[in-house]
C-alpha positions as CSV (number, residue, x, y, z in Angstrom):
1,X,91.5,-77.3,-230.4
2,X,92.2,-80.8,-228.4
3,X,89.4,-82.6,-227.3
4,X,90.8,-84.1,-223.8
5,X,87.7,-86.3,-222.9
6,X,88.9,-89.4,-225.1
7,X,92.3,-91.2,-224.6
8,X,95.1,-91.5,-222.7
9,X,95.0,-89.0,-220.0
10,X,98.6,-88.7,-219.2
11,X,99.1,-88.0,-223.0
12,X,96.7,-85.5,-222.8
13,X,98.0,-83.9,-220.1
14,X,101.8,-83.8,-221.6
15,X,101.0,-82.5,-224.9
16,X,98.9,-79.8,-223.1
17,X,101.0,-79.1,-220.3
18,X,104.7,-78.8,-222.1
19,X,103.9,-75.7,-223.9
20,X,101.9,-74.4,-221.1
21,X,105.0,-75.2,-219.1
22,X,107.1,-73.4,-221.5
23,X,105.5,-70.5,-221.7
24,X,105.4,-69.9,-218.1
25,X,109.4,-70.0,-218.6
26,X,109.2,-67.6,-221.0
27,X,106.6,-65.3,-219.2
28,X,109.3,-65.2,-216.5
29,X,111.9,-63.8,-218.9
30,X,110.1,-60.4,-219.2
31,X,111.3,-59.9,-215.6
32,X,114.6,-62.1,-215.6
33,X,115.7,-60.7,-218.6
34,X,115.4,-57.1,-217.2
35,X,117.0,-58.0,-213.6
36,X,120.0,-59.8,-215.4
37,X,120.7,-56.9,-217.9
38,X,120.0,-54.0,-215.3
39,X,122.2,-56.0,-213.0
40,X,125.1,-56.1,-215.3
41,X,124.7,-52.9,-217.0
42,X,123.4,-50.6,-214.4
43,X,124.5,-52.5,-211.2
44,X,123.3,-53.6,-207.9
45,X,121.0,-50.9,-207.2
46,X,119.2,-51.2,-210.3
47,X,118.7,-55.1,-209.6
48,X,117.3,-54.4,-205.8
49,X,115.3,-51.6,-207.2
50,X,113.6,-54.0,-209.7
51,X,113.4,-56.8,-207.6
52,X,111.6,-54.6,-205.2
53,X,109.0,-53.9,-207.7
54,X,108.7,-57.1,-208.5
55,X,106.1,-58.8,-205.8
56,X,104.1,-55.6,-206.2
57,X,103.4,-56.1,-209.7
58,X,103.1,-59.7,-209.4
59,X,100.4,-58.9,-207.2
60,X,98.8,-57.1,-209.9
61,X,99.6,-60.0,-212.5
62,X,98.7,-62.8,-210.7
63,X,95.5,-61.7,-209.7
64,X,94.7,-61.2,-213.5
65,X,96.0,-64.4,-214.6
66,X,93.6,-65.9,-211.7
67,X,90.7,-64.3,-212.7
68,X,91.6,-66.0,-216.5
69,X,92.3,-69.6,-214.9
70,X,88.8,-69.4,-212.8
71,X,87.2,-68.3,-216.1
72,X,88.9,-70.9,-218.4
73,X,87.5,-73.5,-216.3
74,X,83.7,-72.2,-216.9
75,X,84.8,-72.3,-220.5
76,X,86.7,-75.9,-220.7
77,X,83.5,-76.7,-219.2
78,X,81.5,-75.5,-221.9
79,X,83.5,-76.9,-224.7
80,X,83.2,-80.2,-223.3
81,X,79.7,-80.2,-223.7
82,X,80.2,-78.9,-227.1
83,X,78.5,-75.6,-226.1
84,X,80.8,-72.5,-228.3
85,X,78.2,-70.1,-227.8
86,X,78.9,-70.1,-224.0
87,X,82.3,-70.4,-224.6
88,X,82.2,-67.1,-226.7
89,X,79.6,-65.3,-224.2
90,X,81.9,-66.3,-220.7
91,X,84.7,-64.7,-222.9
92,X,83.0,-62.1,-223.8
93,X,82.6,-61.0,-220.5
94,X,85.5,-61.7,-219.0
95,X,87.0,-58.9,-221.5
96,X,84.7,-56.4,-220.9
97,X,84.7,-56.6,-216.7
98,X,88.4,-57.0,-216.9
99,X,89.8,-54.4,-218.9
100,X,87.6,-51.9,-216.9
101,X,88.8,-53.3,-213.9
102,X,92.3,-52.5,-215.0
103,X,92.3,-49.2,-216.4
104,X,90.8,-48.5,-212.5
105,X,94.4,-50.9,-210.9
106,X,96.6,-48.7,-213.4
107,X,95.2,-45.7,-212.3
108,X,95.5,-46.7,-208.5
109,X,99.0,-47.8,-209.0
110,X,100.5,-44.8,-210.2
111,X,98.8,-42.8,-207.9
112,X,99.5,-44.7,-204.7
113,X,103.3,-46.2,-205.9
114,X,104.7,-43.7,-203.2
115,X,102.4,-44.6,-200.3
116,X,103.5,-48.8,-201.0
117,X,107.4,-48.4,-201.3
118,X,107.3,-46.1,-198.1
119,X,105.3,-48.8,-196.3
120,X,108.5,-51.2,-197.8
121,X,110.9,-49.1,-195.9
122,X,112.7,-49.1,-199.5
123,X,116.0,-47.5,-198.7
124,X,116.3,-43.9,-199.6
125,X,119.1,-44.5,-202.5
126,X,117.3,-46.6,-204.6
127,X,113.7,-45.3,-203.5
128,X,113.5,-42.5,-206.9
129,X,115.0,-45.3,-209.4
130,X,112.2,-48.0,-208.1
131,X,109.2,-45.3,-207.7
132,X,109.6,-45.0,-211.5
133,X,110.1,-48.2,-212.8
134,X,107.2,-48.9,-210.7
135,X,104.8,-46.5,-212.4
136,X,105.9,-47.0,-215.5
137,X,105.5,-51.3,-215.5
138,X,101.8,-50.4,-213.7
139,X,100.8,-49.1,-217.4
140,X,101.4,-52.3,-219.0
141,X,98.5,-54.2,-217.0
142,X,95.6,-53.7,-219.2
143,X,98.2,-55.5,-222.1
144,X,99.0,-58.4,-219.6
145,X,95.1,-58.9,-218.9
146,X,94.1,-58.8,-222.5
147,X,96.9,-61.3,-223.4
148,X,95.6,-63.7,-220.5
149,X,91.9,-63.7,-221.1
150,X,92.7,-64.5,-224.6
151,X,95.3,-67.4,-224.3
152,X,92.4,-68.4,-221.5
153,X,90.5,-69.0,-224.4
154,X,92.9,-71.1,-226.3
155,X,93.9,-73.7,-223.4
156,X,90.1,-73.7,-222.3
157,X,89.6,-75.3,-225.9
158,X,93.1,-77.5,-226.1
159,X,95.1,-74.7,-227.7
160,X,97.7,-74.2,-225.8
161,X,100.6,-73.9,-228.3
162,X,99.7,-70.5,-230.0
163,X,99.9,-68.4,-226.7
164,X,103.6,-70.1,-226.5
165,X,104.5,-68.7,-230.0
166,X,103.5,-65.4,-229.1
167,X,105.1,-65.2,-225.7
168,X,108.1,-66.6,-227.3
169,X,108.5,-63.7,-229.4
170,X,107.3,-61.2,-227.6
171,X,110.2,-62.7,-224.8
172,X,113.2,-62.6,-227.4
173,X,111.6,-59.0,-228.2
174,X,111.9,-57.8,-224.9
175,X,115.6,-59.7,-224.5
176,X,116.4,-57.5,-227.9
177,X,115.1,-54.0,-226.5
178,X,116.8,-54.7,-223.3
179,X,120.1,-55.6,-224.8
180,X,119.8,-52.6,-227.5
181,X,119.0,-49.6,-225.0
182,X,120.9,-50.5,-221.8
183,X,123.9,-52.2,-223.0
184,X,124.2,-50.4,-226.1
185,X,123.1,-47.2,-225.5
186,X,123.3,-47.2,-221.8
187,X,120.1,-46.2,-221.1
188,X,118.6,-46.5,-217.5
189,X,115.9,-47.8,-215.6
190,X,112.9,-46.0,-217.0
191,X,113.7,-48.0,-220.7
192,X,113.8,-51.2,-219.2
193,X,110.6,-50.6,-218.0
194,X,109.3,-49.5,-220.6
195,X,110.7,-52.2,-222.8
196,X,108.6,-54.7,-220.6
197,X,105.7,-52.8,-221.7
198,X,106.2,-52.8,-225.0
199,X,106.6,-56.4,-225.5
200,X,103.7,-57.2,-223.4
201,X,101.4,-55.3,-225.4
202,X,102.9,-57.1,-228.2
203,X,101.7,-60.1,-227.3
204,X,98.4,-59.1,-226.7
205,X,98.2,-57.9,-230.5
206,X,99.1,-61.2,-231.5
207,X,96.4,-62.8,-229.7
208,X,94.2,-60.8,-231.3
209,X,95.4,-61.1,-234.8
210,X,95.2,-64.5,-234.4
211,X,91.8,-65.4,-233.1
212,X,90.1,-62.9,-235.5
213,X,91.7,-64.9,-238.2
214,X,91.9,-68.6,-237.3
215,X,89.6,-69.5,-234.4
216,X,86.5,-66.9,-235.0
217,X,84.3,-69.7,-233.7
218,X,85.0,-68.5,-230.0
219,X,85.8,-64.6,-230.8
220,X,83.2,-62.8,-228.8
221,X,80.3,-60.9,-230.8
222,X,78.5,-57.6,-229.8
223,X,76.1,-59.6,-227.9
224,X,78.9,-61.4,-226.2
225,X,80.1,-58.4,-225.0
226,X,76.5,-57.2,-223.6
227,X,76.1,-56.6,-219.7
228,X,75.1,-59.9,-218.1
229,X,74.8,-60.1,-214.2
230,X,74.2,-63.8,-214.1
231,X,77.2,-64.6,-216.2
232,X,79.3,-61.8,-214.1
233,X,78.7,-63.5,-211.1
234,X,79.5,-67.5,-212.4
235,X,82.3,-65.6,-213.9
236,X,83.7,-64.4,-210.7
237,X,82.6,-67.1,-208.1
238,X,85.5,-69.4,-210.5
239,X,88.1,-66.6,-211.2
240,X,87.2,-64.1,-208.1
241,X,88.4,-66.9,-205.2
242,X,91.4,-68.4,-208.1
243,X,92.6,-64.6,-208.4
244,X,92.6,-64.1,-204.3
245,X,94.4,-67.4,-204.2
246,X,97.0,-66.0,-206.6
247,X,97.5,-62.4,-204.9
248,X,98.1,-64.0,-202.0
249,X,101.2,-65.4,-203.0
250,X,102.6,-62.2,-204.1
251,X,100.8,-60.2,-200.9
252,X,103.4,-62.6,-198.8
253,X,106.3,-61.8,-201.2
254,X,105.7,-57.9,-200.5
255,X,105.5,-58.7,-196.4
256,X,108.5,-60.7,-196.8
257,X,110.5,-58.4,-198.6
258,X,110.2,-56.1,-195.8
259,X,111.7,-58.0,-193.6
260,X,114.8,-58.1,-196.6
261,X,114.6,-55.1,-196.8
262,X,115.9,-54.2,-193.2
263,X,119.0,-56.8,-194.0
264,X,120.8,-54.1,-196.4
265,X,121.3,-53.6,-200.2
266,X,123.5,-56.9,-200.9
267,X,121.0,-59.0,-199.3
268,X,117.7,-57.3,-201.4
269,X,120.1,-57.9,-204.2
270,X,120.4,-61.7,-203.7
271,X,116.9,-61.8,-202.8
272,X,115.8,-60.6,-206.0
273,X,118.0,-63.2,-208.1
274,X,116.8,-66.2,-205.9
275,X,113.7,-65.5,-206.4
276,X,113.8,-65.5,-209.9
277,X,115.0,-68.8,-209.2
278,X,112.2,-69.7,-207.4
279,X,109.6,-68.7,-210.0
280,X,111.3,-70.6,-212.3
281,X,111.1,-73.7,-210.4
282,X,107.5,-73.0,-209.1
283,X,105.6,-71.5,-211.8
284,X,106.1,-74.0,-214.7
285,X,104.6,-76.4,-211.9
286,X,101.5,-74.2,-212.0
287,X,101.4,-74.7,-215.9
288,X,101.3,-78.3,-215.4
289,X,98.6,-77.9,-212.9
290,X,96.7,-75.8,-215.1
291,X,96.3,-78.1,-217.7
292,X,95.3,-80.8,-215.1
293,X,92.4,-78.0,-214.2
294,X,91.8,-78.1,-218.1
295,X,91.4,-81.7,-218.2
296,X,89.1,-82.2,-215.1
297,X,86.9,-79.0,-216.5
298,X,86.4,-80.6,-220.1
299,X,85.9,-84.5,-218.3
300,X,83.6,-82.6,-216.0
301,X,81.7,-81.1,-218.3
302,X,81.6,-83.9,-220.7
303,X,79.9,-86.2,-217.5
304,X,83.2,-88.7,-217.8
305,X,83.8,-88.8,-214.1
306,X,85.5,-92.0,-214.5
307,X,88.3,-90.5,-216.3
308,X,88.7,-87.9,-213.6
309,X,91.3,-89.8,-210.9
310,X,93.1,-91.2,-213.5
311,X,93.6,-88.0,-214.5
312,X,95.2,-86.4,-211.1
313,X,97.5,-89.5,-211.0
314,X,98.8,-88.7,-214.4
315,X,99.5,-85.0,-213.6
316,X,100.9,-85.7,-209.7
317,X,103.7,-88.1,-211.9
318,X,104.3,-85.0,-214.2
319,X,105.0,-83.0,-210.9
320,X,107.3,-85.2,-209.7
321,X,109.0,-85.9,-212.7
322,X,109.4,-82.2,-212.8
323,X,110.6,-82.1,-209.5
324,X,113.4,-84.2,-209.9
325,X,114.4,-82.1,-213.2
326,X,114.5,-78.9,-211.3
327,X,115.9,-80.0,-208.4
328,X,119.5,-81.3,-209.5
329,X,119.5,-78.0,-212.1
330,X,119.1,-75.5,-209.4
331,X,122.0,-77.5,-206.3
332,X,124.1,-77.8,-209.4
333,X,123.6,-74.2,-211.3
334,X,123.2,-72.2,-208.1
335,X,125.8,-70.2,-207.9
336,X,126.4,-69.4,-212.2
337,X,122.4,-68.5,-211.4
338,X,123.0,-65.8,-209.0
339,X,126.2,-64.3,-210.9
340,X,124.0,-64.1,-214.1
341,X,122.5,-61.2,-212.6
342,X,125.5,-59.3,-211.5
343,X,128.5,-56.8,-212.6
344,X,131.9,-58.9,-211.6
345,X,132.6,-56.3,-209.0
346,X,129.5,-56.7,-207.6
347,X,129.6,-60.8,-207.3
348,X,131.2,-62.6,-204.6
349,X,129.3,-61.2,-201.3
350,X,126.0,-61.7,-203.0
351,X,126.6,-64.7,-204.6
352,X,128.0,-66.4,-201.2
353,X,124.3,-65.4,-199.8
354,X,121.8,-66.6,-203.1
355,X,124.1,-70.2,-203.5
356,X,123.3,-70.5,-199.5
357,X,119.8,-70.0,-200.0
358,X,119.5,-71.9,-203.4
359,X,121.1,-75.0,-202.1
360,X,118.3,-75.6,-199.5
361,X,115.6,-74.3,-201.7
362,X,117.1,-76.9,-204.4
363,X,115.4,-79.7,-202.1
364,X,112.3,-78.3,-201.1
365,X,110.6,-77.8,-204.0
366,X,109.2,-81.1,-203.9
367,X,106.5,-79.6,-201.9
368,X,104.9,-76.8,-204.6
369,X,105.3,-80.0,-206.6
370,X,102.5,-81.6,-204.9
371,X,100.6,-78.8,-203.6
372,X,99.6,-77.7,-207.0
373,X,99.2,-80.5,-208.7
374,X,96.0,-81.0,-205.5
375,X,94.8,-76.8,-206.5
376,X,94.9,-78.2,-209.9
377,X,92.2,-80.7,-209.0
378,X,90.2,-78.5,-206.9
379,X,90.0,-76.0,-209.0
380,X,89.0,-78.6,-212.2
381,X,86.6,-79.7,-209.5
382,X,84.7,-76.2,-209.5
383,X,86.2,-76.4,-205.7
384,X,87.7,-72.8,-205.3
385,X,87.6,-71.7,-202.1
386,X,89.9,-74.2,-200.4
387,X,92.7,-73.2,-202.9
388,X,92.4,-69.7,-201.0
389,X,92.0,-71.4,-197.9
390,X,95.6,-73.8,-198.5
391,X,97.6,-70.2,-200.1
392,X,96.4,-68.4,-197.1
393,X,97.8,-71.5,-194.9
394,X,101.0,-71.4,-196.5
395,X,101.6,-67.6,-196.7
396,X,100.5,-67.1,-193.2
397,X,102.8,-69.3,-192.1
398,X,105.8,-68.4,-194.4
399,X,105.3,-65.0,-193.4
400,X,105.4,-65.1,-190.0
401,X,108.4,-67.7,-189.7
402,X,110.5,-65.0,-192.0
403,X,110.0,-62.7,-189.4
404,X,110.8,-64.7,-186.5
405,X,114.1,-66.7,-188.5
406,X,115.4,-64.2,-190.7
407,X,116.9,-61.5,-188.1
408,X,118.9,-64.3,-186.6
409,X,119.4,-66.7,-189.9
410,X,119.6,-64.4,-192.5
411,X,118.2,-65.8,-196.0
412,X,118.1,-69.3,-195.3
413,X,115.6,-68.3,-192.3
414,X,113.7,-67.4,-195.4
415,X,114.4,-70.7,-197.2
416,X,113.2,-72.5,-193.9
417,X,110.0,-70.6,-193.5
418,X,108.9,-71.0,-197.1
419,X,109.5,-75.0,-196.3
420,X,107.2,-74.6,-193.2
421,X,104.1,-73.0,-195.1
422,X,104.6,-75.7,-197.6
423,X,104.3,-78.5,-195.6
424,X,101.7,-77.3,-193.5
425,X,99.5,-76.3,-196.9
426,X,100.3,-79.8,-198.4
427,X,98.6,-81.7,-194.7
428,X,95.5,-79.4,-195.5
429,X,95.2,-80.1,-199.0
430,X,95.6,-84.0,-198.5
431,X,93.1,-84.2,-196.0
432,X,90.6,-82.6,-198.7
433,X,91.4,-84.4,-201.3
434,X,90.4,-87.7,-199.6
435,X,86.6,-86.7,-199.4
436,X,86.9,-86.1,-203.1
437,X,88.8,-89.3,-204.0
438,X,86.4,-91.3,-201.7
439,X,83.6,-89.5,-203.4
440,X,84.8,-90.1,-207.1
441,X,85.9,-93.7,-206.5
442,X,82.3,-94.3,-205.3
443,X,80.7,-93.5,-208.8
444,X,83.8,-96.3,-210.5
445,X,84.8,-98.2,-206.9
446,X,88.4,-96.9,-207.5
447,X,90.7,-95.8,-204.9
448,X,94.2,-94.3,-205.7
C-alpha cells in the first residue's frame, strides 16, 4: 500500500505511475503479440481479420476497465481517510454488479457477432476467419473484468506493482502459447484466440491468489458482497460516465474502420499495425493519468487540497516527458514497426502505407499527452461527466473528418482527422480546467 498524501508529489506519482505505465504495455501485448505472430505465420488476412476485431472488443474492455477506474477513485477516496471497510464494501460491489453484467455482454456478443461485422462491410474472404475469432475472444470478458476490478483495488491503495507482475506473466504466457501453436504447430485463428483467453484468465487467478493471501484487509466479505442500492449508484455515477468515456474511444475506432474497410485488404492490414502503434503510444499515457486520478482521490479524501495543483503539474511534466520518449521511438522505428507484423512477401506495399501514417502520427501525440493528463484531474476531482463530454468532442470530430479525408488522402486523412479531434478536445478541456485551478488556488492563493 503507498500512502500518497505525504511527500513529494512528483515522486509519488513516478513510483506509481511507471508500473502502471508498464503494464498498460504489457496489456497491449495480448493483442500485439497475436497480430504479429498471426501476421507472420498465417498472413495478411489473418492480421486484418484480427485487427478487425479489435475496436470491437476494445469496446467491450475499455468500458470495463472504466467502470474499475470510476470505482478506484470512490475507493482511493476511502483509503485516504483511512476508511478499509468502505474500501472493502465499494469492492465488494463492484464484483458482484460486474461480473453479472458480463456474463449478459458475453452472451450478447456471441449472439449478435454476425449482425456487427456485416454492419463493418467486413469483406467476404476474411468475414468466417474474424466471426470466430470474434466469438471466441467475447468469452474471455468476465476474466478481463475480474482482473481489473481487482488490480482497481491495489492502485486505489498504492499497489500498483503486483497487477504488473501478474500481467507480466500472463503476457510472456500468452507470447509462449502463441509462438507454440501457430508457429509450431501451425495452428489457425481459432487458437490464437483462444490463447488470449487463456492467459487472461490467468491473470485474474493471480489476483485472487494474491489478495486472499497478502492483502485480506481489503478482500470483500459476505456482507461486502450484499445488495446495496445506495452504494450501486455512487458506484456507477464514478465508473458509469468513466466507462462511457472509454467506449467511446473504441465506438469511433469501429466507425472508423468502416471507412478502412472500403480502402481494400492491404490498407485494413496497415491499419491494424498502426494502430497497435498508436495504443502503444496513447495508452501508457492513460496509466500515467491514472495514477494522477489516484493521487488527487487519496489528497481529496484526505482534505489536503493544497497538495492538489502541485499534483497536476507534476503529472502534465510526466506527460510530456513521455511525449518526447515516444515520439522520436515511433519517426525512427516506423517502418521495422509495421514489418514486425508481416510475412516478407506480404511487406513492402503495406509497409509504404503504416511508415506514411506513422511518421505524422509520430508528432502528434503531444496532444493525448495533454488531454489525459486534464481527464486525469477531472476524474480525481470526482468531475466525470466532462471527460464524456471532451471524448465525445474528439471522436465526433475524428470521425467525421475520416470520412470526409480518407477517400481522397488515404491513411494519413486518418492521421489528420485524429489530430483535429485532439486539438479541438484539448481547447475544451483547458477552458475547464481554469474554473478548477482558479477555484483550488483560492483555498492556497496559487495559480499555475
Amino acid at each position: 500500500m503507498r500512502d500518497m498524501t505525504n511527500g513529494q508529489p512528483i515522486s509519488h506519482l513516478w513510483r506509481f505511475a511507471l508500473p502502471v505505465l508498464m503494464g498498460n504495455w504489457l496489456q497491449l501485448l495480448y493483442n500485439a503479440v497475436d497480430s504479429v505472430i498471426a501476421g507472420r505465420f498465417i498472413g495478411k488476412e489473418a492480421l486484418s481479420a484480427e485487427g478487425i476485431a479489435a475496436p470491437v472488443m476494445n469496446l467491450v474492455i475499455l468500458g470495463i476497465s472504466g467502470v474499475c477506474i470510476g470505482a478506484g477513485v470512490l475507493m482511493g477516496e476511502a483509503f485516504g481517510e483511512k476508511n478499509l471497510p468502505k474500501v472493502r464494501k465499494t469492492l465488494g460491489g463492484m464484483l458482484r454488479c460486474g461480473m453479472i453484467f458480463c456474463l449478459l455482454v458475453v452472451a450478447a456478443g456471441v449472439y449478435l457477432t454476425p449482425m456487427i461485422l456485416n454492419s463493418l462491410s467486413v469483406p467476404d474472404d476474411i468475414f468466417l476467419m474474424t466471426l470466430v475469432y470474434l466469438r471466441i475472444t467475447f468469452l474471455g470478458a468476465p476474466f478481463t473484468f475480474l482482473y481489473n476490478a481487482l488490480a482497481a483495488g491495489l492502485k486505489a491503495v498504492g499497489d500498483s506493482k503486483t497487477p504488473l507482475k501478474f500481467l507480466a506473466f500472463s503476457a510472456i504466457l500468452n507470447a509462449l502459447l502463441d509462438l507454440f501453436f501457430l508457429g509450431f504447430l501451425h495452428f489457425g485463428i481459432v487458437c490464437s484466440a483462444v490463447t488470449t483467453v487463456v492467459a487472461e484468465a490467468v491473470s485474474a487467478v493471480l489476483a485472487v491468489v494474491y489478495m486472499l493471501r497478502k492483502t485480506r484487509e481489503i478482500v470483500p466479505g459476505r456482507e461486502d458482497l450484499k445488495r446495496d442500492l445506495l452504494l450501486l449508484r455512487r458506484i456507477l455515477s464514478y465508473g458509469g460516465p468513466t466507462a462511457l468515456q472509454q467506449m467511446l474511444q473504441p465506438i469511433g475506432k469501429v466507425l472508423i474502420q468502416g471507412q478502412v474497410n472500403a480502402l481494400g485488404v492491404d490498407v485494413i492490414a496497415a491499419y491494424n499495425a498502426v494502430t497497435k502503434a498508436d495504443d502503444f503510444a496513447c495508452i501508457p499515457a492513460q496509466g500515467i493519468s491514472s495514477a494522477l486520478s489516484s493521487f488527487m482521490a487519496q489528497n481529496r479524501g484526505a482534505g489536503k487540497k493544497e497538495r492538489l495543483l502541485p499534483g497536476f503539474r507534476a503529472g502534465l511534466k510526466l506527460e510530456l516527458c513521455y511525449f518526447v520518449l515516444i515520439c522520436t521511438v515511433t519517426y525512427l522505428f516506423r517502418e521495422p514497426f509495421v514489418r514486425l507484423f508481416l510475412k516478407a512477401g506480404d511487406a513492402e506495399a503495406i509497409v509504404c502505407i503504416g511508415a506514411d501514417y506513422l511518421g505524422l502520427m509520430a508528432f502528434f501525440y503531444i496532444f493525448p499527452a495533454m488531454t489525459n493528463c486534464m481527464q486525469g484531474f477531472f476524474r480525481g476531482m470526482g468531475d466525470m461527466k466532462i471527460t464524456i463530454v471532451l471524448t465525445a468532442i474528439q471522436i465526433t470530430l475524428r470521425t467525421i473528418f475520416t470520412y470526409v479525408l480518407a477517400p481522397s488522402m488515404g491513411i494519413r486523412g486518418i492521421a489528420v482527422a485524429c489530430t483535429v479531434g485532439w486539438s479541438a478536445m484539448l481547447v475544451a478541456a483547458f477552458m475547464r480546467f481554469r474554473k478548477w485551478r482558479y477555484e483550488l488556488a483560492e483555498s492556497r492563493d496559487l495559480l499555475i
